[in-house]
Phi, psi and omega in degrees: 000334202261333196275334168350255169327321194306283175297335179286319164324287177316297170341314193291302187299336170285329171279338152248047181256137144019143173281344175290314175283331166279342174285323168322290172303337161258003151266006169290320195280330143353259179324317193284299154329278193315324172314314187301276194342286180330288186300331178241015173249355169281293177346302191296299204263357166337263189303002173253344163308292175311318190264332167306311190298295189315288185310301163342274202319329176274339110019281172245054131268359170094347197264098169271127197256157156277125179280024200329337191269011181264161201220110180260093172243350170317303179048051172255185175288341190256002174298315169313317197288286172328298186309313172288021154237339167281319181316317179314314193262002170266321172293352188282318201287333203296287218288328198276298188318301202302322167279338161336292235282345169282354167290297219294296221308340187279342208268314173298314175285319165318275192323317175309267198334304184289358175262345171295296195295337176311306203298311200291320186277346166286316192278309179283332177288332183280310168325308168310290195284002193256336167257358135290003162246038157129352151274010183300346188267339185283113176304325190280342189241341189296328184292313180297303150351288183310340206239318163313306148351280201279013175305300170310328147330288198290307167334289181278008189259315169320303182316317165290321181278339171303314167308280202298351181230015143283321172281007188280293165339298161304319184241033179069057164254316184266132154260143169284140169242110190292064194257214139264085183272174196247105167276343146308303164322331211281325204270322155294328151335296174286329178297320165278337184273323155296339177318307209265004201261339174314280186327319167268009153282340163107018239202133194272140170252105186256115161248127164286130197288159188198173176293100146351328207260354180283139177245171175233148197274089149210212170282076212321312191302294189309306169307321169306299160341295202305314189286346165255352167302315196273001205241326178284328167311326184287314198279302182326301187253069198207158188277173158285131181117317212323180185228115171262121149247130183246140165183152169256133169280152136301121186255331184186180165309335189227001158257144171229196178197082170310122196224133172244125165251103195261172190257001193278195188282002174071180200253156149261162202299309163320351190262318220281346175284347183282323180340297205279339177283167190294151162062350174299130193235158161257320187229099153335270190322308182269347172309301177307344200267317180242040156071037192259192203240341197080359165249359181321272203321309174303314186287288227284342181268352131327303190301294246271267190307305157353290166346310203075044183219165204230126223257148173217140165238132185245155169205171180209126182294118182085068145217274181189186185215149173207115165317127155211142145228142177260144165242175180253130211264152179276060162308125189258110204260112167263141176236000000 
């Protein structure tokens, strides 16, 4: 009632002022109306401001927070901007952890390689230089010199292709070519092929018979790679006298499941998650001693996940180790 009279007044008095004095007054009232505005739409958005600025400043200070305490009831552009900036600062933390840990794993991996590659280039420069200062002539040791040498030779030359065809593997260089194989064939191959190096370890190769006719959907190469990695480990690391067994289960209609099992010391359990990293040994002295590189496990568990398939280890320290991977079975649809 009161505001009524009030505008009607104001009215009057603006038609009868100058056009320089209402234009004056309405940008006066003009400034004030915007100040109000101003002032209580700053009021509203102050602490959601404040709080867009924080999630900023950690950001790009590296400091990631849980924001559990901010509380979005507006469901306005700027309730929106704050979501999309905590979204922001959770893919920021994801990806700065994901790059951490690949500088270590690179920091690490240097530091492996270069004590791998050290020990064999130390060991032949020393051998070298001990027969360029007069044994080469000495009849009872050059030769032996020489062949410890070229042991070290052979050494760094396994390493190397272990290296070029694990990293063919890590970045998808190597393609799996996807056929149909006969998996008895496949396994006596690698079996008869490994047979005289079993024999001079002393160490018996048992394959437990199964159906001839089964086949399998994969890379013929690769598996054998896999089965010869795991079957020279099994003789490597196996007692004297000792037992390798390969043999397969059926698991279903569309899975099998291939197992190499030994008589050796076997792994501790604190071990076995380790196995499959690069350059990881359980027993260090002697892996070197027979000439392994530390990458057998890592390439079959490349191949193994390539595949979509799944590697598994059970061991018992002083007993065996047993190796399993399923492959994918071909069925054959009778019509």
């Amino acid at each position: 009632m009161v505001i009524a009279p009030t505008i009607s007044l104001l009215i009057w008095y603006i038609i009868g002022l100058s056009s320089f004095d209402a234009l004056l007054l309405f940008v006066i009232l003009f400034a004030i109306v915007f100040a109000i505005i101003y002032l209580v739409s700053a009021y509203l958005h102050n602490s959601r401001v404040n709080q867009l600025t924080r999630i900023i400043k950690n950001i790009s200070h590296k400091q990631f927070e849980v924001y559990d305490d901010i509380q979005l009831q507006k469901n306005d552009e700027l309730d929106d901007l704050i979501k999309q900036t905590i979204r922001a600062s959770r893919m920021v933390e994801k990806e700065l952890i994901r790059l951490n840990k690949i500088e270590n794993y690179r920091k690490e991996f240097i530091g492996d390689i270069s004590h791998e590659l050290k020990t064999p280039i130390f060991a032949i420069q020393g051998f070298i230089e001990t027969l360029l200062n007069g044994a080469i002539h000495d009849d009872e040791v050059n030769e032996v010199f020489l062949h410890k040498a070229m042991r070290n030779v052979n050494r760094l030359t396994y390493l190397t292709k272990d290296l070029m065809e694990i990293s063919r593997l890590e970045t998808g260089e190597l393609k799996t070519n996807i056929q149909e194989v006969f998996l008895r064939d496949l396994i006596m191959d690698v079996v008869e092929s490994l047979q005289f190096k079993a024999q001079k370890e002393n160490i018996e190769l048992v394959l437990h018979d199964f159906d001839k006719n089964i086949q399998i959907r994969a890379d013929r190469n690769q598996i054998k790679q896999v089965l010869v990695n795991l079957i020279e480990n099994a003789i490597k690391y196996n007692k004297e006298n000792g037992k390798v067994e390969i043999g397969v289960t059926v698991l279903n209609r569309d899975k099998v499941e291939l197992f190499v099992k030994d008589t050796g010391i076997g792994i501790d359990p604190k071990d076995i998650e380790r196995v499959t990293e690069r350059f990881y040994r359980v027993d260090k002295s002697r892996s070197r001693e027979k000439g392994g590189t530390g990458l057998g496990l890592s390439i079959v568990k490349h191949i193994i996940e390539a595949h979509g398939e799944k590697l598994t280890i059970e061991s018992e320290p002083e007993k065996s180790s047993t190796f399993r991977f399923t492959l994918s079975r071909v069925s054959h649809v009778s019509v």
